[in-house]
N, C-alpha and C positions, 0 to 999 in steps of 0.2 A: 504562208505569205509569199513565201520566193515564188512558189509555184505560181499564184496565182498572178506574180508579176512578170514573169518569164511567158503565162499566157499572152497576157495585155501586148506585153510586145510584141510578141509572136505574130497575135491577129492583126497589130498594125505595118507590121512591116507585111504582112500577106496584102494587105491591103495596099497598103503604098506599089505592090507590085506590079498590082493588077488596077491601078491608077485611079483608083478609090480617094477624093478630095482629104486634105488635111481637116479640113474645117467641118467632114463626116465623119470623119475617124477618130477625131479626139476627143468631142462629148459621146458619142458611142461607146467610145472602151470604158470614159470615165463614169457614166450613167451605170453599165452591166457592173463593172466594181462596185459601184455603191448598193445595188440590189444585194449583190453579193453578201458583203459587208455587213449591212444591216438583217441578212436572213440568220448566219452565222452567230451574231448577236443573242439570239435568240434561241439557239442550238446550243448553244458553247458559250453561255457568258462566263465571263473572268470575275465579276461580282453580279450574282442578280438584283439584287435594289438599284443599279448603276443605269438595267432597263425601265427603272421606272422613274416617272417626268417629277420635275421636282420647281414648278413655275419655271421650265427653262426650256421648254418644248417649241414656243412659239418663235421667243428670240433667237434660235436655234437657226429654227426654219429659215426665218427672216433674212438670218446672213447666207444662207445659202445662195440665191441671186444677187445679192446686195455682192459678195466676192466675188461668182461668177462675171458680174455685169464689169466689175473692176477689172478684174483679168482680163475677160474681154478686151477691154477698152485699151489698157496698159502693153498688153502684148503686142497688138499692130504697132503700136507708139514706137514703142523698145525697138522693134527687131527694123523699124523704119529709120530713123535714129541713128540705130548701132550700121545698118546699113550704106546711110550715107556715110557717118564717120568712116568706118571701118572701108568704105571705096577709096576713102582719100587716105589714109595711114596705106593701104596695098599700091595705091600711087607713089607714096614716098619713100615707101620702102622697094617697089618694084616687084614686089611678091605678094602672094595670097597671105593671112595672118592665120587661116585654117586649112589645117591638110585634108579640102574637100576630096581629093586622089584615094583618100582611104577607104576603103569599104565603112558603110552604115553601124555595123556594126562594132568595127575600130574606133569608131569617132566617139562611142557613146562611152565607154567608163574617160574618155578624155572631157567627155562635156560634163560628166557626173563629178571629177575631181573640181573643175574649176568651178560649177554653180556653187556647188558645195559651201569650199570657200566662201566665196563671196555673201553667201547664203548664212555663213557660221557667226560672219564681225556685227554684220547689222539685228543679228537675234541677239548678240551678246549684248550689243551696245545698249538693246531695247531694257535690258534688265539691269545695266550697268548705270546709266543715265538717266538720273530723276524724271525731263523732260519728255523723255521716250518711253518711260515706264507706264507712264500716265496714259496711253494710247495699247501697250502692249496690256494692260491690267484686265483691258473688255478678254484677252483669249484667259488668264488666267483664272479669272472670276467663276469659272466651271466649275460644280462642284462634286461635278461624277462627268467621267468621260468616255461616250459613246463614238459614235460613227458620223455625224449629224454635227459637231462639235468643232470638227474638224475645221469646219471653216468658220468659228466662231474668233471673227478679228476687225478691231477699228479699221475702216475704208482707208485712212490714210496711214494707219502700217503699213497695208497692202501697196499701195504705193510706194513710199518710202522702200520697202523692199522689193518691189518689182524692179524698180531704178537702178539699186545698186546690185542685187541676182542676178537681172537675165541679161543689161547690158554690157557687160563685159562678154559673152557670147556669141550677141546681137553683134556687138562692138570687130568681135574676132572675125565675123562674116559666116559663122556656122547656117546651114541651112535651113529649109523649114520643115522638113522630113525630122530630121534632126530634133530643132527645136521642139517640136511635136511628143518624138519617143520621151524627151525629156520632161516636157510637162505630164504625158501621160506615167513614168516613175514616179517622179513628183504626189501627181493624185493617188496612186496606187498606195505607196510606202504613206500620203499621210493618212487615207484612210484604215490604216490598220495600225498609224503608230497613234488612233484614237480611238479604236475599235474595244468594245467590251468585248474581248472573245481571249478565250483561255486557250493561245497557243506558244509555243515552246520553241523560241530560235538554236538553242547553245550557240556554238564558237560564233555564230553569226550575228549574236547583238554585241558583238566586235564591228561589225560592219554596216549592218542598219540600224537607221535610228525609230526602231518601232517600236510598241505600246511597252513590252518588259521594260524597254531601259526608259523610254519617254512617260513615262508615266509619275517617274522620280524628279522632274521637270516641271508638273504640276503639284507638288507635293504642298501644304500647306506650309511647310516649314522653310522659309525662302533659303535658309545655309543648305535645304537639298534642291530647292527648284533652280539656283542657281548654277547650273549642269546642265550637261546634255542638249549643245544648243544647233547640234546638225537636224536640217530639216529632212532629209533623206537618208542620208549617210550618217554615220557616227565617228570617220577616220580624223575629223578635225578636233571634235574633242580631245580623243588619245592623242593627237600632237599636241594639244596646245594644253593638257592638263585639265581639260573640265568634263573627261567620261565619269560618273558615276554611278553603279550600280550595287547592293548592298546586297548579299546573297542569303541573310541569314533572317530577311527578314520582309513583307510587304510594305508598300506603299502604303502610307495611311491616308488622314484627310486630307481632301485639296480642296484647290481656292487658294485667298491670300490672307493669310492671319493679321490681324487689327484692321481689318477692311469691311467687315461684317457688314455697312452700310452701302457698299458696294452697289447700284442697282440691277432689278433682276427682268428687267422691261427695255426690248430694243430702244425706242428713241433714246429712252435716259440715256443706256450704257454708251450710245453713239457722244450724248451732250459730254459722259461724266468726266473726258480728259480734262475739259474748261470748269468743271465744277469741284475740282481737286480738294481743295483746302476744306469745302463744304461736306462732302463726302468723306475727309479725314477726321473733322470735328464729331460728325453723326456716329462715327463708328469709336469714337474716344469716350463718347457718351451715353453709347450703347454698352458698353463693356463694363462685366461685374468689378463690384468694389473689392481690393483686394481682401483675402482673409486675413483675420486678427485685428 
């Protein structure tokens, strides 16, 4: 995975050199990772039944532009936004609120520590907060996690976290070269921290938040999925106390235990935050009688 993020960026600052559009660059790198991603799958699975479709292929798919189109949309918004703000805060203060002077490459673990952040409060909050959980529960609902999956999340998560992620950034006046490398990490580290493929970080799932540690994130047992809430990085958990990883032992089922009603069909899962209480009873009523 480093490697193959180390490429991404590589080809896009090559690109950006040789004055290759942002808006060419960034589905490019992220398209060949996903080929990648999912050929790998296939090579190297980490569970094989995990490559096989389980009624989840389609709604799968579905979110794949349904996120794209959000992003899309959300990013102009943000880096516009954060923009103007971020023109008038450098008025007031009479300075830049980003050291654009720095090489490209200095700027990016500064942009990586702050997304991060801000990237860490609003995953927790989604697990922490009844309201917000109800919206977070569609990425949960997976019950084997692939490459495809990745972008398996209510439209108005995506929102809600676009808002609070990228405009603190947007906000600071960071660039769009910039902003770019960062969505293309982004893509890279989530498609492999979803990725069926049996590969081996050591000291470094200290540092990214990829499939070994994230995998314990989607754990059916919510006292382990309640962890590991870096979307890229993992350095906020170990500060804030919620890395966990368990060495002696796999991940078991995921999904959400007493949820089993859950639905397994795009539009539902899009209705099922509004249908909460309905989908709690279904699954209270579904569930065996205790023994004795």
């Amino acid at each position: 995975m480093p490697a193959t993020l180390a490429a991404a960026l590589g080809v896009a600052l090559l690109a950006f050199a040789n004055g290759v559009a942002v808006s060419v660059v960034l589905p490019a790198v992220v398209l060949a990772s996903m080929v990648l991603v999912a050929c790998l799958e296939r090579v190297l699975p980490y569970r094989p039944d995990w490559n096989r479709a389980r009624g989840d292929l389609l709604a799968d798919a579905l979110y794949l532009p349904t996120t794209g189109a959000v992003a899309g949309l959300m990013r102009p918004l943000v880096a516009t936004l954060g923009v103007g703000l971020g023109g008038l805060l450098s008025a007031r203060f009479g300075a830049s609120l980003w050291p654009h002077d720095w090489p490209l490459l200095a700027q990016l673990p500064l942009a990586w520590a702050a997304v991060e952040l801000f990237a860490y409060w609003p995953h927790r909050w989604l697990h922490e907060l009844p309201w917000l959980w109800r919206f977070h529960a569609t990425h949960h609902s997976a019950e084997r996690l692939y490459w495809l999956n990745a972008t398996r999340a209510h439209p108005l998560e995506h929102v809600f976290r676009s808002c609070v992620g990228m405009l603190p950034l947007a906000l600071a006046g960071a660039g769009a070269e910039l902003l770019a490398l960062q969505a293309i990490t982004d893509a890279v580290v989530g498609l492999f921290q979803h990725a069926n493929v049996d590969f081996r970080l050591g000291p470094l799932n200290y540092v990214f938040s990829a499939a070994p540690v994230h995998r314990w994130h989607h754990s059916r047992d919510r006292a382990e999925a309640d962890h590991n809430y870096g979307d890229t990085f993992i350095f906020w958990d170990l500060a804030f106390g919620t890395y966990y990883r368990p060495r002696a032992r796999e991940v078991g089922a995921l999904g959400i235990a007493q949820l089993d009603a859950y639905p397994k069909r795009y539009l539902a899962q899009l209705a099922a935050p509004f249908h909460w209480r309905r989908i709690e009873r279904e699954s209270l009523a579904a569930e065996p009688p205790p023994n004795g």
